[in-house]
GUTORVEX-504369 format. One record per residue (C-alpha): residue in one letter; x, y, z. Coordinates in pm, 1 decimal. Example, Ala and Ser with C-alpha at 12.3 -4.5 7.8 and 13.67 -1.06 7.14 Angstrom:
REM residues 2
NODE, r, east, north, up
NODE, A, 1230.0, -450.0, 780.0 .
NODE, S, 1367.0, -106.0, 714.0 .
***
This chain:
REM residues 421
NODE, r, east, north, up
NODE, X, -2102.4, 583.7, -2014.9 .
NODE, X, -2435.6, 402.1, -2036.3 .
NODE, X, -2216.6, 0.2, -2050.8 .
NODE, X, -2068.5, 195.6, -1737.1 .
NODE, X, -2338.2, 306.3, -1544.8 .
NODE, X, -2526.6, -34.2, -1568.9 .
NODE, X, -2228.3, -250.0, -1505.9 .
NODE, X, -2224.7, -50.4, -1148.5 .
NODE, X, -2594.8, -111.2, -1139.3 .
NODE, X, -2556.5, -469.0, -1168.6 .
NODE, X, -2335.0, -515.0, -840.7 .
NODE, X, -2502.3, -250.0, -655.0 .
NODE, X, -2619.6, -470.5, -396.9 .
NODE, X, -2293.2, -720.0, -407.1 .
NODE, X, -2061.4, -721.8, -161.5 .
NODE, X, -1765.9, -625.0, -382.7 .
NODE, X, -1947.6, -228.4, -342.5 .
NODE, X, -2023.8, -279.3, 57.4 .
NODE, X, -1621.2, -348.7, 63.7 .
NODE, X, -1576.5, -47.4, -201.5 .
NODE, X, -1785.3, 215.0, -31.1 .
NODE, X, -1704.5, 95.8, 339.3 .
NODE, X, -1300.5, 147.9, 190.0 .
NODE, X, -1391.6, 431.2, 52.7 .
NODE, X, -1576.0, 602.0, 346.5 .
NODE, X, -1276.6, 477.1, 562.6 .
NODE, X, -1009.8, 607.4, 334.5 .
NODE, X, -1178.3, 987.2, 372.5 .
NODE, X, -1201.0, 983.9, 710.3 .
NODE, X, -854.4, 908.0, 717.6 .
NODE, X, -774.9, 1133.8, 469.0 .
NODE, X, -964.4, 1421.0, 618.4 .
NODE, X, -693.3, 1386.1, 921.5 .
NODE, X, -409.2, 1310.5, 742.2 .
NODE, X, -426.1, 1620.6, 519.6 .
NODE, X, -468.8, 1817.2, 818.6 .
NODE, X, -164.9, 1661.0, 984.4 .
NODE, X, 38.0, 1760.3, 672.7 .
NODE, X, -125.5, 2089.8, 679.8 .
NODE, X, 59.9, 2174.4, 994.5 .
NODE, X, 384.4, 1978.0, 950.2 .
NODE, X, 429.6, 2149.9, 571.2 .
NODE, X, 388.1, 2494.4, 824.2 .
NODE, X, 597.3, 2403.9, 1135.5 .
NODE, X, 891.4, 2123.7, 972.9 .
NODE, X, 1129.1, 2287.0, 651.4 .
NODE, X, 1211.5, 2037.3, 389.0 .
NODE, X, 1547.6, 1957.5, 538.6 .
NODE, X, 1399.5, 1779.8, 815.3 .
NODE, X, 1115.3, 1658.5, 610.9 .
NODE, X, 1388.0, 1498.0, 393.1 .
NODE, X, 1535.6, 1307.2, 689.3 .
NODE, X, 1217.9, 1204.7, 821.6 .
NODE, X, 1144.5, 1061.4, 483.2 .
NODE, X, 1456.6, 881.5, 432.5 .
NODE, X, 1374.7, 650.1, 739.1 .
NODE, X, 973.8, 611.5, 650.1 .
NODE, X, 1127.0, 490.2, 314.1 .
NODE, X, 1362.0, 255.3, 409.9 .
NODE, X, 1141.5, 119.8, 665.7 .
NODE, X, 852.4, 25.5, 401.1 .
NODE, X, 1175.8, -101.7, 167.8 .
NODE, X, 1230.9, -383.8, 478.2 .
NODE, X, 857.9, -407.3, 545.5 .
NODE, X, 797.7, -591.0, 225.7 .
NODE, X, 958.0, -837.7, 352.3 .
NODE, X, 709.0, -992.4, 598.4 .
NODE, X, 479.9, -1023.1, 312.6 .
NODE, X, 529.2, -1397.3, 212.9 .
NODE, X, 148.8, -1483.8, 75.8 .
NODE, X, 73.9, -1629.9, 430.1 .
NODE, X, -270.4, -1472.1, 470.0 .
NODE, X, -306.3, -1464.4, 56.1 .
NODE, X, -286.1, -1875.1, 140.4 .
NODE, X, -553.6, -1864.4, 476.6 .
NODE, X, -818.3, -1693.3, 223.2 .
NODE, X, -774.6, -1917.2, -42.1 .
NODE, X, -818.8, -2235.8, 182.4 .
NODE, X, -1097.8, -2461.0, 204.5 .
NODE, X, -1231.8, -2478.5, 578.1 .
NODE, X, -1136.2, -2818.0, 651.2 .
NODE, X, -772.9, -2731.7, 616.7 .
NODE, X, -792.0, -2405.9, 740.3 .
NODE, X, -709.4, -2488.8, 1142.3 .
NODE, X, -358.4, -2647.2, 1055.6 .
NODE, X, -285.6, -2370.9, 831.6 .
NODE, X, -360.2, -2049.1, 1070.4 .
NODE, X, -157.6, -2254.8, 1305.5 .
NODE, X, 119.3, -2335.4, 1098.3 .
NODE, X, 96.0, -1951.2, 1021.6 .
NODE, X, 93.0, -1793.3, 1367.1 .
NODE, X, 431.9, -1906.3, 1414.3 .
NODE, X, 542.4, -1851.7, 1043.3 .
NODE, X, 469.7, -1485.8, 1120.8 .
NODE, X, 663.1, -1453.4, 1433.5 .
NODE, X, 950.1, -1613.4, 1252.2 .
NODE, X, 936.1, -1385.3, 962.6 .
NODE, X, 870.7, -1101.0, 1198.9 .
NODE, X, 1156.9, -1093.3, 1388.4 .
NODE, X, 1398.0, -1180.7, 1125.1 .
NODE, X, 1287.2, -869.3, 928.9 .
NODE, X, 1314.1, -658.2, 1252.1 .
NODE, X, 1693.4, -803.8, 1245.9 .
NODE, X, 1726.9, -675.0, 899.2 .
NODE, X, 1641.2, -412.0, 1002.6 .
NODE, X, 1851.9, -286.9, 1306.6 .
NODE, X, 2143.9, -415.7, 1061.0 .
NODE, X, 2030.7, -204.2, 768.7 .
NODE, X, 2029.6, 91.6, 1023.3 .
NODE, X, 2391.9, 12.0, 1121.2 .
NODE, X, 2520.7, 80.0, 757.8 .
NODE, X, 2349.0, 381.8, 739.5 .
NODE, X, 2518.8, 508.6, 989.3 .
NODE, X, 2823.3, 345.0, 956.6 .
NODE, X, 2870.2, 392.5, 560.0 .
NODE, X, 2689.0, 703.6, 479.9 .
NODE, X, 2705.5, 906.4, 834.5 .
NODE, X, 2336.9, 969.9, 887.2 .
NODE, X, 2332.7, 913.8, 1224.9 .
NODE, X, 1958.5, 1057.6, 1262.7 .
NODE, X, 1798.7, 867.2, 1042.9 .
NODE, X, 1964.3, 537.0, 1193.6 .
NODE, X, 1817.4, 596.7, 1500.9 .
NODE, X, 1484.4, 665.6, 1360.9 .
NODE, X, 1530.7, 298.5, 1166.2 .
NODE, X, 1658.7, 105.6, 1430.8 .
NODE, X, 1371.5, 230.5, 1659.6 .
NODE, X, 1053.8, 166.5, 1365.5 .
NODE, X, 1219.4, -196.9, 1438.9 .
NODE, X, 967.9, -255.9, 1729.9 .
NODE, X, 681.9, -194.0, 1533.3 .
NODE, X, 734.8, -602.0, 1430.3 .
NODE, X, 697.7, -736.8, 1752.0 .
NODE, X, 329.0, -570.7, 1754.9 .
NODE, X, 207.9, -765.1, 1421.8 .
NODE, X, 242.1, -1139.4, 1472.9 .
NODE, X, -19.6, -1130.8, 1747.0 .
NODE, X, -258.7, -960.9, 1545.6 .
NODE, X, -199.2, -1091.5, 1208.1 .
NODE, X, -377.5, -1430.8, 1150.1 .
NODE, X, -693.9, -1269.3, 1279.1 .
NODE, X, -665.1, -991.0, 1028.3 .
NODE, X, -663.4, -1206.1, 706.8 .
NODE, X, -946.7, -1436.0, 876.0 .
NODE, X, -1137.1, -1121.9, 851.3 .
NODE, X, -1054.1, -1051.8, 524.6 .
NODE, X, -1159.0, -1382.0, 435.5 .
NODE, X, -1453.7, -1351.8, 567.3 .
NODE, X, -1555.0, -1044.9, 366.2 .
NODE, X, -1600.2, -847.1, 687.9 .
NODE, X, -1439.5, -525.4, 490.4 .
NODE, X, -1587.1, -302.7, 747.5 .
NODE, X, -1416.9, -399.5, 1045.2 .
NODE, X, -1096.3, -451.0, 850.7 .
NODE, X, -1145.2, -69.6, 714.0 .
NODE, X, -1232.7, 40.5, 1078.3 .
NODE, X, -847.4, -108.5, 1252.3 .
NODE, X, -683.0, 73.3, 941.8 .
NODE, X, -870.8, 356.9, 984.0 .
NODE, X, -818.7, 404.2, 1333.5 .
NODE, X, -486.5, 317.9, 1337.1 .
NODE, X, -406.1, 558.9, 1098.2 .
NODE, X, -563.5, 843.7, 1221.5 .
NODE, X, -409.1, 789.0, 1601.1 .
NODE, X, -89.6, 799.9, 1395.8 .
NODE, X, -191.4, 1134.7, 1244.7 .
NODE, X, -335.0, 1314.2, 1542.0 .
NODE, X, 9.4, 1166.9, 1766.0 .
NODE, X, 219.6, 1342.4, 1454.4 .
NODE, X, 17.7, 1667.4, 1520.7 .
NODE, X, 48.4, 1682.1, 1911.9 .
NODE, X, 435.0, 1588.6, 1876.4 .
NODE, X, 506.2, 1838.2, 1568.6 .
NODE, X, 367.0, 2096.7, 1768.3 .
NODE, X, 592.2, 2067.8, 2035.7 .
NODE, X, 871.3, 1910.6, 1907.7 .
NODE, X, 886.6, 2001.7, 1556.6 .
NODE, X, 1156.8, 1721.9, 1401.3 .
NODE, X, 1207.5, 1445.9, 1225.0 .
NODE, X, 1133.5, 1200.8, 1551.1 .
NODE, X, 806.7, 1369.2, 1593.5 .
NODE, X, 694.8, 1232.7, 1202.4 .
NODE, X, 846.2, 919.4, 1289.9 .
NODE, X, 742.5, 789.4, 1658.4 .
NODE, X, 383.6, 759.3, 1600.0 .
NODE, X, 432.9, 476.8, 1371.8 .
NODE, X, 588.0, 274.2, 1659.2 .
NODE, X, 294.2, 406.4, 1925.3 .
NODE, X, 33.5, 359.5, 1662.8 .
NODE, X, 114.9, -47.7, 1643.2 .
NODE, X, -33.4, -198.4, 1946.6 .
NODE, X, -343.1, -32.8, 1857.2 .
NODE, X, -358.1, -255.9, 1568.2 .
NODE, X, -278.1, -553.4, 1729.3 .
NODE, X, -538.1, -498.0, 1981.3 .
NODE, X, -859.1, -397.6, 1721.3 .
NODE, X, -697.5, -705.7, 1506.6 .
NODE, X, -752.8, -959.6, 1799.8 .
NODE, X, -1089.4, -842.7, 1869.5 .
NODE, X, -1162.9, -888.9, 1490.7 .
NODE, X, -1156.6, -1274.0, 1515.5 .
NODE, X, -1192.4, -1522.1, 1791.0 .
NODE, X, -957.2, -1777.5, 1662.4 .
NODE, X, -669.3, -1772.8, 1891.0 .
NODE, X, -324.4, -1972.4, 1884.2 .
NODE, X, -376.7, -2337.6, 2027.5 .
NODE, X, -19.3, -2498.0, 2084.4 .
NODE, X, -179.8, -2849.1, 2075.0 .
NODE, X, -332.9, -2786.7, 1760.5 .
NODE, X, -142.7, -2941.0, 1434.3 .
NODE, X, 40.8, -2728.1, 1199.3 .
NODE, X, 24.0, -2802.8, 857.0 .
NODE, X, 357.8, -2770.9, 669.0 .
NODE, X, 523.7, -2491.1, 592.9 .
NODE, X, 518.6, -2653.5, 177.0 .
NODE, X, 145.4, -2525.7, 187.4 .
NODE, X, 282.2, -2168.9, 173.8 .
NODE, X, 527.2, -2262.7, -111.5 .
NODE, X, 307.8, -2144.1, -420.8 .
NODE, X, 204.7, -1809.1, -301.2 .
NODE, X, 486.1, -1694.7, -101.5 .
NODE, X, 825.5, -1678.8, -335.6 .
NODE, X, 614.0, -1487.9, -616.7 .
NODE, X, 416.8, -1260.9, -318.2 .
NODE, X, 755.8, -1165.8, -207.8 .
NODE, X, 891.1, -1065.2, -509.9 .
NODE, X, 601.8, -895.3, -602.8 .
NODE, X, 578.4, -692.0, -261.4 .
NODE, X, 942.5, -612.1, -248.7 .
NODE, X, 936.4, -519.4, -586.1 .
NODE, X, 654.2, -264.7, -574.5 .
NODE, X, 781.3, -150.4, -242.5 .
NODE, X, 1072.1, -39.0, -465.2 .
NODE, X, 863.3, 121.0, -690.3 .
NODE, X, 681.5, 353.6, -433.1 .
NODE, X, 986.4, 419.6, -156.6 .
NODE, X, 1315.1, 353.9, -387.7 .
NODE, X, 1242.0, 690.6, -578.0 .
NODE, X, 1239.9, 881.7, -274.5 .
NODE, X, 1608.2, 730.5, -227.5 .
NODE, X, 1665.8, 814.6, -597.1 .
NODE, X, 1558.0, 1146.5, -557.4 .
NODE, X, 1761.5, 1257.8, -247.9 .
NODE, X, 2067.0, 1113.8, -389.6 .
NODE, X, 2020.0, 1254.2, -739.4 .
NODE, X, 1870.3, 1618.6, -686.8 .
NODE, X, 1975.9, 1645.7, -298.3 .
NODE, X, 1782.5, 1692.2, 79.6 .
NODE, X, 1617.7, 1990.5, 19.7 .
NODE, X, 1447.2, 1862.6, -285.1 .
NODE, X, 1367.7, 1506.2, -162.7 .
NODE, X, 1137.0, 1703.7, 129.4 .
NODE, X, 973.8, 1867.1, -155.1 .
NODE, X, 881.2, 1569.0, -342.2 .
NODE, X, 832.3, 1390.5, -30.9 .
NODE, X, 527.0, 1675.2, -4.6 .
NODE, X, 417.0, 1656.5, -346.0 .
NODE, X, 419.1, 1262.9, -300.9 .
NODE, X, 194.3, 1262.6, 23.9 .
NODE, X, -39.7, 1587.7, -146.1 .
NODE, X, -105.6, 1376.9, -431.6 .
NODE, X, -50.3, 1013.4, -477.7 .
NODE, X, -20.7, 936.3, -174.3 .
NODE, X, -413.5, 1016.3, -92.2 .
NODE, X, -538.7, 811.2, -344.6 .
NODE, X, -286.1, 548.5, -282.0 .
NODE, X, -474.7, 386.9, -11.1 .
NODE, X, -757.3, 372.2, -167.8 .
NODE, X, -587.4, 187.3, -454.1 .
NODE, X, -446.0, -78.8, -195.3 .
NODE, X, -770.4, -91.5, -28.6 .
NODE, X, -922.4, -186.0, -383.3 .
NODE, X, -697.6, -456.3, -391.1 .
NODE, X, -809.0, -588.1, -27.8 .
NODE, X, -1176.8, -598.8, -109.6 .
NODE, X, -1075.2, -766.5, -475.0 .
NODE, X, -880.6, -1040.3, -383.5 .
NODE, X, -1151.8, -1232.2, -95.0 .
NODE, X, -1428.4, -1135.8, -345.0 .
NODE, X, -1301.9, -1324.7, -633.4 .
NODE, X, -1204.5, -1547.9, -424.6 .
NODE, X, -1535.1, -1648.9, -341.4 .
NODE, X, -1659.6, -1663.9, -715.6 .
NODE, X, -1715.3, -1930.3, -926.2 .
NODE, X, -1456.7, -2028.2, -1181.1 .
NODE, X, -1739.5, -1893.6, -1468.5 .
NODE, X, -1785.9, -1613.2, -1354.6 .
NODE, X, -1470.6, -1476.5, -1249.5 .
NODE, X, -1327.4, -1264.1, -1520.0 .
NODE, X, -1723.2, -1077.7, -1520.7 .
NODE, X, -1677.3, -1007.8, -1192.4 .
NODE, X, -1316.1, -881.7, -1226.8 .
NODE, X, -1441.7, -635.2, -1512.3 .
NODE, X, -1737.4, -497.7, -1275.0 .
NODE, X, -1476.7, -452.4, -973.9 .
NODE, X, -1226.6, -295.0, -1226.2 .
NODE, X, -1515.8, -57.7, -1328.8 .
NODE, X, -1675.9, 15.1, -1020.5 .
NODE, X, -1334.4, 98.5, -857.6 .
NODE, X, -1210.4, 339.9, -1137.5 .
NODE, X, -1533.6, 490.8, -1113.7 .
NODE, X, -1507.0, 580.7, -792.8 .
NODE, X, -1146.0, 644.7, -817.6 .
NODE, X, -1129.2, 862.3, -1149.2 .
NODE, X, -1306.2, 1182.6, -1018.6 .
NODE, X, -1064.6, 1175.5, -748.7 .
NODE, X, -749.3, 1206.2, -923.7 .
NODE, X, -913.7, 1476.0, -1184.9 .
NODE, X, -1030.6, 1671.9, -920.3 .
NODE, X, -656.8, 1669.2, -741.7 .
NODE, X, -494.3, 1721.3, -1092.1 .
NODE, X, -693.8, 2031.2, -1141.3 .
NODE, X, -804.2, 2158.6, -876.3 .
NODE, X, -414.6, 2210.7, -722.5 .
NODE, X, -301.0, 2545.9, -794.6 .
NODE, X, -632.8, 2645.0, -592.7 .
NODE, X, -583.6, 2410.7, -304.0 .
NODE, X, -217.8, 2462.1, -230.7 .
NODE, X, -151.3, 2759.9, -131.1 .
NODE, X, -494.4, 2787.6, 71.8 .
NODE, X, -412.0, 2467.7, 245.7 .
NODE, X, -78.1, 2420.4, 272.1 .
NODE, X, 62.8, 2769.6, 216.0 .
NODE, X, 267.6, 2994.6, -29.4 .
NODE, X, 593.3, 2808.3, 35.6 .
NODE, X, 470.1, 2475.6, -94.6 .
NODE, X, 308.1, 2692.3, -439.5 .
NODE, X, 619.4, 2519.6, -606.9 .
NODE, X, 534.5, 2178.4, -557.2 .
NODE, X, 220.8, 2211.1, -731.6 .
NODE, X, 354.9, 2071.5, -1059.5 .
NODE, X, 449.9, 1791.9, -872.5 .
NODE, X, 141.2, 1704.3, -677.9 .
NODE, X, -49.7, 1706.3, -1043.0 .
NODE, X, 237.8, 1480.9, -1245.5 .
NODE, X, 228.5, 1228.5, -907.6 .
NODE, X, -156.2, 1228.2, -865.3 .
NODE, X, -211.2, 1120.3, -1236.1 .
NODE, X, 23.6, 834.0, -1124.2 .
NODE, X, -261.9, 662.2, -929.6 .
NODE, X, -454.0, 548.8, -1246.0 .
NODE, X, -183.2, 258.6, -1340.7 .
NODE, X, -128.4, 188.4, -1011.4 .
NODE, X, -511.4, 115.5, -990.9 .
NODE, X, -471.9, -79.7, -1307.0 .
NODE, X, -203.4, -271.3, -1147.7 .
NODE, X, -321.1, -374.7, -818.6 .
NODE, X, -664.3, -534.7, -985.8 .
NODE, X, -471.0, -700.8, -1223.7 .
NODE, X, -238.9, -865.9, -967.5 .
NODE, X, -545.2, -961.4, -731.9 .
NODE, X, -687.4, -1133.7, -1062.1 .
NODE, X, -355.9, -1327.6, -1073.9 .
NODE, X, -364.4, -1405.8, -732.2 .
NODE, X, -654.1, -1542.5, -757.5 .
NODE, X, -637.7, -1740.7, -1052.3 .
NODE, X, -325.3, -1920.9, -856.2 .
NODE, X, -100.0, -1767.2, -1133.9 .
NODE, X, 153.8, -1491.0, -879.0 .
NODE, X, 438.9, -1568.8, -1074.5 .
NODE, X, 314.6, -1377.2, -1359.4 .
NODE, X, 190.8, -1090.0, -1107.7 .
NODE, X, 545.1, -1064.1, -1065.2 .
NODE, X, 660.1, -1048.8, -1348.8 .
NODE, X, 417.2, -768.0, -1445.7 .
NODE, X, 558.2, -568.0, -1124.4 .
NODE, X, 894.4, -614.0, -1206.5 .
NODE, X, 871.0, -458.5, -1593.4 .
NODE, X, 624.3, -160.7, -1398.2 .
NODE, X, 949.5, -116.8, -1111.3 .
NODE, X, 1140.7, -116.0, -1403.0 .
NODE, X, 1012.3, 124.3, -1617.7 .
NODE, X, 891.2, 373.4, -1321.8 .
NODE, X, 1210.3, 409.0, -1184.5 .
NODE, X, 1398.2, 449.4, -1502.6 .
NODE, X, 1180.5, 698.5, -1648.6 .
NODE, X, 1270.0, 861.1, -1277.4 .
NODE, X, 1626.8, 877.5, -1336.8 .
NODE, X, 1549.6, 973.1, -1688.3 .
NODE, X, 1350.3, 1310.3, -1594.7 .
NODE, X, 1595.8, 1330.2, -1295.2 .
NODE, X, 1871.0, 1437.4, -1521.4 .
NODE, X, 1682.4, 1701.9, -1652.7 .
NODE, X, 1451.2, 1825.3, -1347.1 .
NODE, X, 1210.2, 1717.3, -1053.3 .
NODE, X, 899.6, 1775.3, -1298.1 .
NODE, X, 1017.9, 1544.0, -1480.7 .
NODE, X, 1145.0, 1296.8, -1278.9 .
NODE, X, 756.5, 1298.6, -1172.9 .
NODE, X, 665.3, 1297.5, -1513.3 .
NODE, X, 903.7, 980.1, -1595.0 .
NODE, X, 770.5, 817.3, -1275.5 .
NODE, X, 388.0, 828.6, -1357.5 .
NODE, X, 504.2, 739.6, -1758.0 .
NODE, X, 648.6, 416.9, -1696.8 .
NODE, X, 394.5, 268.1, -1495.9 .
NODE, X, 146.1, 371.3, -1702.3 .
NODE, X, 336.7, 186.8, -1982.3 .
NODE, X, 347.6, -140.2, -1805.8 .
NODE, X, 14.3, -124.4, -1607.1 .
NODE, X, -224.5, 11.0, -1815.0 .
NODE, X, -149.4, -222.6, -2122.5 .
NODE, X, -146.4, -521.7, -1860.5 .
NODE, X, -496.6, -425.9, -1791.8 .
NODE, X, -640.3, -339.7, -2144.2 .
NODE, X, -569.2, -717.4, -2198.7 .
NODE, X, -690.5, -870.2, -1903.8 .
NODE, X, -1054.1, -688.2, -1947.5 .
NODE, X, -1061.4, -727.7, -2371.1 .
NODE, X, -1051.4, -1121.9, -2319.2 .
NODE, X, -1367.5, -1325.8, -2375.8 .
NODE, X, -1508.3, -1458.8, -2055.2 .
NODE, X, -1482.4, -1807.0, -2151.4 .
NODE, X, -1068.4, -1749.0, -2114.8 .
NODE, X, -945.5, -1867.7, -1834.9 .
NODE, X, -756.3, -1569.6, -1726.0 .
NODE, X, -891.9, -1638.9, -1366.7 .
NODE, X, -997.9, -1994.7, -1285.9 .
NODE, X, -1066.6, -1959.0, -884.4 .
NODE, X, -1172.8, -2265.7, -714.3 .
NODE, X, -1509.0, -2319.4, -707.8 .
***
């Protein structure tokens, strides 16, 4: 405790905390309204619709992954003399990807509805297509931000655009109490974004400016891919797993239990990841791996309460917040909240990667964690939902925390991270 409490000391005044606490304070503002949203929609939308709903939120974060290419990984790592031709090289990168994925998309709707007569859902996919044609505009400002280290405004656009999503999902539940109403604020939320990302950064797209080519993405983007589609199947593949194991009804109750527990602390464990990745990148090859083991401790510090608080504190909270029907998924919202400890582990340990220009073995590390999470979910789906969650939490925690124990035991003179200087 005291190794600790002065390793937190030591980067009080660092900008690694500013990004932490500004996250942090972001993330429970968010919070604050999103737990009321799901207050009311747990009261006014039964698990049958909740299950549709979910379906489409799911598949659409399956197809978002695949806009993440390392672009803006590649725009913070760059030195500032290359940096013009890169950001505009990837303005048009992003529109390319964009709309290709938004073509995925529609088409992935099709089979739905085509092969598995879900007609609803379809709709609901084919329409959270639009939300693509809102990002390109915004995005190259967004990760000059980030590189920047200007955490606040980038926690201030997620903040805000999540909670106009929230309130939006109140107003419509309200009156319209279906699966559209969970699903259209996504697609009104988006050109909020775009706007608060533009005002973020003055750069702005010059055609006459020269792009630099598109091999300047090459190292980052194959391995960020893989990595991103692979943990998207980690956190949206079990809900499929889960409705087509154990049926509707109980896919809206772990859909609950997921957004009650992990899914508040989730955020925060992405965020972590955001403020990581710049920071190191900024640090000097000798220092790198101290500075990874204060931003691994500082985070978990902040993050560990959290969790144990959820954990034990649910059979209180539930029923008061949520009501009595939901006193079932309490189980659930405890086995899924633990979850967010390996996940933490995770998402340092691939920014430390990143970093140290080594992704491929990120991915690698993702892929045994997909692996292991969503067999040990098929596993415990065999025998119940409690343990499905159990099985879920289990194999990341098998994958992840091990991957971390090693990273933080090695001498600093490895060169587990070797950032440019």
């Amino acid at each position: 405790m005291n190794t600790l409490r002065s390793t937190i000391s030591a980067v009080s005044a660092a900008p690694l905390v500013r990004g932490f606490v500004t996250f942090g304070s972001a993330e429970a503002a968010t919070r604050v309204v999103r737990l009321a949203a799901l207050l009311i929609v747990a009261r006014r939308v039964p698990p049958e619709i909740l299950g549709t709903a979910a379906l489409a939120l799911s598949l659409f974060e399956l197809v978002r992954v695949l806009a993440n290419v390392g672009i803006g990984q590649r725009l913070i790592m760059a030195r500032r003399d290359e940096l013009p031709a890169l950001c505009a090289a990837a303005h048009r990168l992003f529109w390319i990807i964009c709309v290709t994925v938004a073509a995925i998309q529609i088409v992935v709707a099709a089979f739905i509805y085509l092969l598995f007569d879900l007609p609803e859902a379809a709709a609901l996919l084919a329409i959270l297509s639009l939300v693509y044609f809102a990002m390109p505009p915004g995005l190259v400002q967004i990760f000059l931000t980030m590189r920047e280290n200007r955490m606040a405004s980038v926690a201030r656009i997620a903040a805000t655009q999540n909670m106009a999503d929230s309130m939006m999902t109140v107003a419509l539940v309200i009156f319209w109490p279906s699966a559209w109403a969970l699903v259209i604020p996504k697609l009104l939320a988006a050109p909020l974004w775009t706007i608060l990302a533009r005002r973020s950064s003055s750069w702005r797209h010059d055609a006459e400016q020269r792009k630099a080519p598109q091999s300047e993405f090459a190292l980052f983007g194959p391995s960020i891919l893989g990595t991103e589609i692979l943990g998207a199947a980690r956190l949206h593949a079990d809900k499929l797993i889960v409705g087509a194991m154990l049926g509707t009804e109980a896919l809206g109750i772990y859909y609950f239990a997921f957004n009650a527990g992990l899914g508040i602390t989730q955020s925060f464990v992405s965020a972590c990841n955001t403020v990581v990745f710049p920071h190191l990148a900024k640090v000097r090859a000798a220092r790198a791996l101290t500075e990874f083991r204060k931003a691994f401790l500082t985070g978990l510090a902040m993050l560990g309460p959290v969790v144990a608080a959820q954990a034990l504190l649910a059979p209180i909270y539930v029923p008061i917040v949520f009501g009595e029907k939901w006193v079932p998924a309490i189980t659930f919202i405890v086995l899924l909240s633990c979850a967010a400890l390996p996940l933490y582990a995770g998402s340092l340990v691939g920014a430390a990667y990143r970093v140290a220009s080594r992704p491929q073995t990120e991915t690698l590390i993702t892929a045994l964690a997909t692996a292991a999470a969503l067999s040990g979910l098929v596993a415990g789906a065999q025998i119940s939902l409690a343990w499905a969650c159990f099985g879920y939490g289990a194999g990341l925690a098998c994958v992840f925390l091990p991957a971390a124990g090693i990273t933080l035991s090695r001498p600093c003179t490895t060169p587990i991270l070797n950032p440019k200087g």
